[in-house]
BALOBA-1460 file (C-alpha; in Angstrom, 3 decimals):
// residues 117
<rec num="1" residu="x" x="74.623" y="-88.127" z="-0.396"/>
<rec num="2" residu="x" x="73.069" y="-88.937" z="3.121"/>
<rec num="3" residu="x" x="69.409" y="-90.424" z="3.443"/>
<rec num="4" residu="x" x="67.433" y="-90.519" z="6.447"/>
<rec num="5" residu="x" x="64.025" y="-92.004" z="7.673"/>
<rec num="6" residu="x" x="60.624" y="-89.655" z="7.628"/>
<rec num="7" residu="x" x="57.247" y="-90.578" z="8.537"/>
<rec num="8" residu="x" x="54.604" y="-88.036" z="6.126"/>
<rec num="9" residu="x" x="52.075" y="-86.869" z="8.373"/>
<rec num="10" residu="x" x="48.570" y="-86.277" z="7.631"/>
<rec num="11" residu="x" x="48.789" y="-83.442" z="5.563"/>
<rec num="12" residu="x" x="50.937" y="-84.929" z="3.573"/>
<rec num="13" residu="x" x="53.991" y="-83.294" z="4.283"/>
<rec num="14" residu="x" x="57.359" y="-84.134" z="6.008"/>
<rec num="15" residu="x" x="59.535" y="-82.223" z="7.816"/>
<rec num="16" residu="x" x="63.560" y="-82.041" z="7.237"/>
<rec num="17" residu="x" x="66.084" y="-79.074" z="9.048"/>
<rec num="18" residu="x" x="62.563" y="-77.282" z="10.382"/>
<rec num="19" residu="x" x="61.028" y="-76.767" z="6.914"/>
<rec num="20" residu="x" x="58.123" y="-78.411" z="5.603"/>
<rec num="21" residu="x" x="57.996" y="-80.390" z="2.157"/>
<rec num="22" residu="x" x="55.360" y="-82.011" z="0.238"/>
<rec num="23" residu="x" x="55.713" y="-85.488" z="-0.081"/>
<rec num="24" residu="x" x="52.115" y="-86.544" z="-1.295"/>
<rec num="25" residu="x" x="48.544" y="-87.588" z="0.126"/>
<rec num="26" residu="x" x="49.038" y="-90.914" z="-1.130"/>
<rec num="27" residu="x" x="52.249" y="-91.593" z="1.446"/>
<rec num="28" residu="x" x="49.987" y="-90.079" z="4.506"/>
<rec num="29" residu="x" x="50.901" y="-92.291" z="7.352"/>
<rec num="30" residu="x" x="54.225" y="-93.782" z="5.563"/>
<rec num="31" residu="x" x="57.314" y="-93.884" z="5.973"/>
<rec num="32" residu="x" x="59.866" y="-92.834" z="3.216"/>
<rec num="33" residu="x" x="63.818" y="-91.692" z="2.607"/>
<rec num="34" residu="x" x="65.007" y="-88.954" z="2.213"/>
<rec num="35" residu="x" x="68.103" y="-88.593" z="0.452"/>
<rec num="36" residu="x" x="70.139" y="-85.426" z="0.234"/>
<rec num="37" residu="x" x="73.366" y="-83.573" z="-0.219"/>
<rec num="38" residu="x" x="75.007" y="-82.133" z="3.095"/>
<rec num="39" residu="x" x="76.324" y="-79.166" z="1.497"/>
<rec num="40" residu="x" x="73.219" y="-78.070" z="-0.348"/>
<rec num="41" residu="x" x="69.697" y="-79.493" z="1.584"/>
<rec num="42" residu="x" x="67.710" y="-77.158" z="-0.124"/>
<rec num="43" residu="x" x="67.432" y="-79.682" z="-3.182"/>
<rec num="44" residu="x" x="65.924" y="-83.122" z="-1.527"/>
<rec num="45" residu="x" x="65.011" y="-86.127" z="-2.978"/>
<rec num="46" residu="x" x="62.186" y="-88.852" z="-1.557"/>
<rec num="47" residu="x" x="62.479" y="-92.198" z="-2.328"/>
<rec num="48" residu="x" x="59.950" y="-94.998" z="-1.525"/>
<rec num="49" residu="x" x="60.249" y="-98.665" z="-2.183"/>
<rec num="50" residu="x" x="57.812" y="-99.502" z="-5.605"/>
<rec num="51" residu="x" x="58.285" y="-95.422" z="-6.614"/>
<rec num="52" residu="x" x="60.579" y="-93.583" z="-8.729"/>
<rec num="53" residu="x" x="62.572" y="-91.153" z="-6.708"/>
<rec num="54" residu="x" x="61.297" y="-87.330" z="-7.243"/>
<rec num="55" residu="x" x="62.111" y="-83.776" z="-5.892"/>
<rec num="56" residu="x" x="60.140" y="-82.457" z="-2.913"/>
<rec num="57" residu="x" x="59.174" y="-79.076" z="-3.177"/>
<rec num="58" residu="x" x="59.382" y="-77.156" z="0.158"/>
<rec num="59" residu="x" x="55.420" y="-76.070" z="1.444"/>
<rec num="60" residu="x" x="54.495" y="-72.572" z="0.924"/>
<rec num="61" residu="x" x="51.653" y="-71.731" z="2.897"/>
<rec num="62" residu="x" x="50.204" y="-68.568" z="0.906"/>
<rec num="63" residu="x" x="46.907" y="-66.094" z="1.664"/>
<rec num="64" residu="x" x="44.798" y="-68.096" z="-0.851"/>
<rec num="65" residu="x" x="44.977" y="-71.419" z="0.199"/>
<rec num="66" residu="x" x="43.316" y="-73.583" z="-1.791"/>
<rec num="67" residu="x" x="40.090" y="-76.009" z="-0.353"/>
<rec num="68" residu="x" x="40.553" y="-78.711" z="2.070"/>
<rec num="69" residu="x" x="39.938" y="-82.438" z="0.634"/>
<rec num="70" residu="x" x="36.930" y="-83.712" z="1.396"/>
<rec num="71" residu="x" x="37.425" y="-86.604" z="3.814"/>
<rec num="72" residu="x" x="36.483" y="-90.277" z="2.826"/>
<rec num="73" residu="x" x="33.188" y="-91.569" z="3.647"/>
<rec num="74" residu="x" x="34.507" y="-93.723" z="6.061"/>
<rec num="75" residu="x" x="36.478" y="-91.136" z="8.221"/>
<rec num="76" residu="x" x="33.306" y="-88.660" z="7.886"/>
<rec num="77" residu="x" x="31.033" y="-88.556" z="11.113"/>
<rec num="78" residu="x" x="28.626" y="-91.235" z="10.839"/>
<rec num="79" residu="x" x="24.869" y="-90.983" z="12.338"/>
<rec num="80" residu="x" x="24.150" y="-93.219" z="15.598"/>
<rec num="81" residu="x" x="21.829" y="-96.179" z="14.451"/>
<rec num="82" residu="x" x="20.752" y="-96.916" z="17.925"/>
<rec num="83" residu="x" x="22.311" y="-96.121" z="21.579"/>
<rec num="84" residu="x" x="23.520" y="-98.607" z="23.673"/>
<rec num="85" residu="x" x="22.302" y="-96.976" z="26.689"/>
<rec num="86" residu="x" x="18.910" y="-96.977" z="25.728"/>
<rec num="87" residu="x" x="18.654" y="-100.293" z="24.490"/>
<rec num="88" residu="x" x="19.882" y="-101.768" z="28.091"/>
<rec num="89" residu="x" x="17.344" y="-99.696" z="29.900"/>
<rec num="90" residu="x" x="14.431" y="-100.738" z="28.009"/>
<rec num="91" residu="x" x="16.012" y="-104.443" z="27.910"/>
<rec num="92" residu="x" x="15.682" y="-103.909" z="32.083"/>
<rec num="93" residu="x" x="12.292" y="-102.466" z="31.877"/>
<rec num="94" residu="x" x="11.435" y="-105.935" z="30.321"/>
<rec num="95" residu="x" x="12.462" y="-107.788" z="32.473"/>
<rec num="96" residu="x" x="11.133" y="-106.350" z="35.640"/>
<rec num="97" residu="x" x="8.248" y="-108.017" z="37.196"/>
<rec num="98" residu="x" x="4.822" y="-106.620" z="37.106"/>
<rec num="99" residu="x" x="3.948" y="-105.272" z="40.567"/>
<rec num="100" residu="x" x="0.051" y="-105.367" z="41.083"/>
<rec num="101" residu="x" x="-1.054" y="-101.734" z="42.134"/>
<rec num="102" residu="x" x="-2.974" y="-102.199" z="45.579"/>
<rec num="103" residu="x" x="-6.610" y="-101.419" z="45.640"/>
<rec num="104" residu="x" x="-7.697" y="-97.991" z="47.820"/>
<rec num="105" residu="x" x="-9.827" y="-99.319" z="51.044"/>
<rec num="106" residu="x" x="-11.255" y="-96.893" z="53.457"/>
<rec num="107" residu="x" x="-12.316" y="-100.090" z="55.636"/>
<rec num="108" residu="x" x="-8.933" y="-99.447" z="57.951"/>
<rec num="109" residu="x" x="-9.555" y="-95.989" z="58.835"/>
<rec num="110" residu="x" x="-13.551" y="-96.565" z="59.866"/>
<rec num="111" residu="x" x="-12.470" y="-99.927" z="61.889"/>
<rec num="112" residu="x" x="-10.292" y="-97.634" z="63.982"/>
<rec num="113" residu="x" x="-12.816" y="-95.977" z="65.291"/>
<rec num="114" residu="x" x="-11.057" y="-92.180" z="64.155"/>
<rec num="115" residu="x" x="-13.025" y="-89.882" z="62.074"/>
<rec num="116" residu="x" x="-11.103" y="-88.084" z="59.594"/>
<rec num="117" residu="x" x="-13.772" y="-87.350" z="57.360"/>
C-alpha cells in the first residue's frame, strides 16, 4: 500500500491519477491521506487523523446535478453599513471654515466714472 498527501478543495473533492473523488464538505480546505494499492488505484482509501478510514467514491458529474449548498451566512454578500468614502468627505466638509459671502456693491463701478448701465 502507498499513501500520499491531498489537500480537498472547495467542492469537496480531491484529485488522484487525473480523476476526481469525493472526500467530503466537512474536510474542505484540509489536508488528508490517501492510501492505495499500486496495482489497482481504482479502489482508494482516505484517512484523516480523529476519522475512521473510508472508501472514496470517484465524482460523476451527471445531467441532473443536484442543487448547490447554500453558502453560510458569513461567506454570503453582506450589505454596506456605511462607506468610508463618504464619511471622510463629510468629516472634511466639517471642518472647513465658513467663508463669509461678500456683499454686491455697485459703489465701484459709479466712482469710476464709466456708465455701464
Amino acid at each position: 500500500m502507498h499513501a500520499v498527501q491531498r489537500k480537498v478543495d472547495k467542492s469537496g473533492c480531491i484529485s488522484f491519477n487525473n480523476q476526481l473523488y469525493e472526500a467530503g464538505l466537512s474536510l474542505i480546505g484540509r489536508d488528508v491521506t490517501v492510501v492505495y494499492d499500486p496495482s489497482d488505484s481504482t479502489q482508494i482509501m482516505i484517512e484523516k487523523e480523529g476519522r475512521e478510514p473510508w472508501e472514496a467514491k470517484p465524482l460523476e458529474m451527471g445531467e441532473r446535478v443536484g442543487k448547490r449548498p447554500e453558502l453560510p451566512k458569513t461567506l454570503q454578500p453582506q450589505p454596506a453599513e456605511s462607506s468610508r468614502l463618504l464619511q471622510a468627505a463629510e468629516q472634511k466638509y466639517k471642518e472647513r471654515p465658513e467663508i463669509p459671502k461678500p456683499a454686491v456693491s455697485f459703489r465701484k463701478v459709479i466712482e469710476e466714472g464709466e456708465r455701464l448701465v
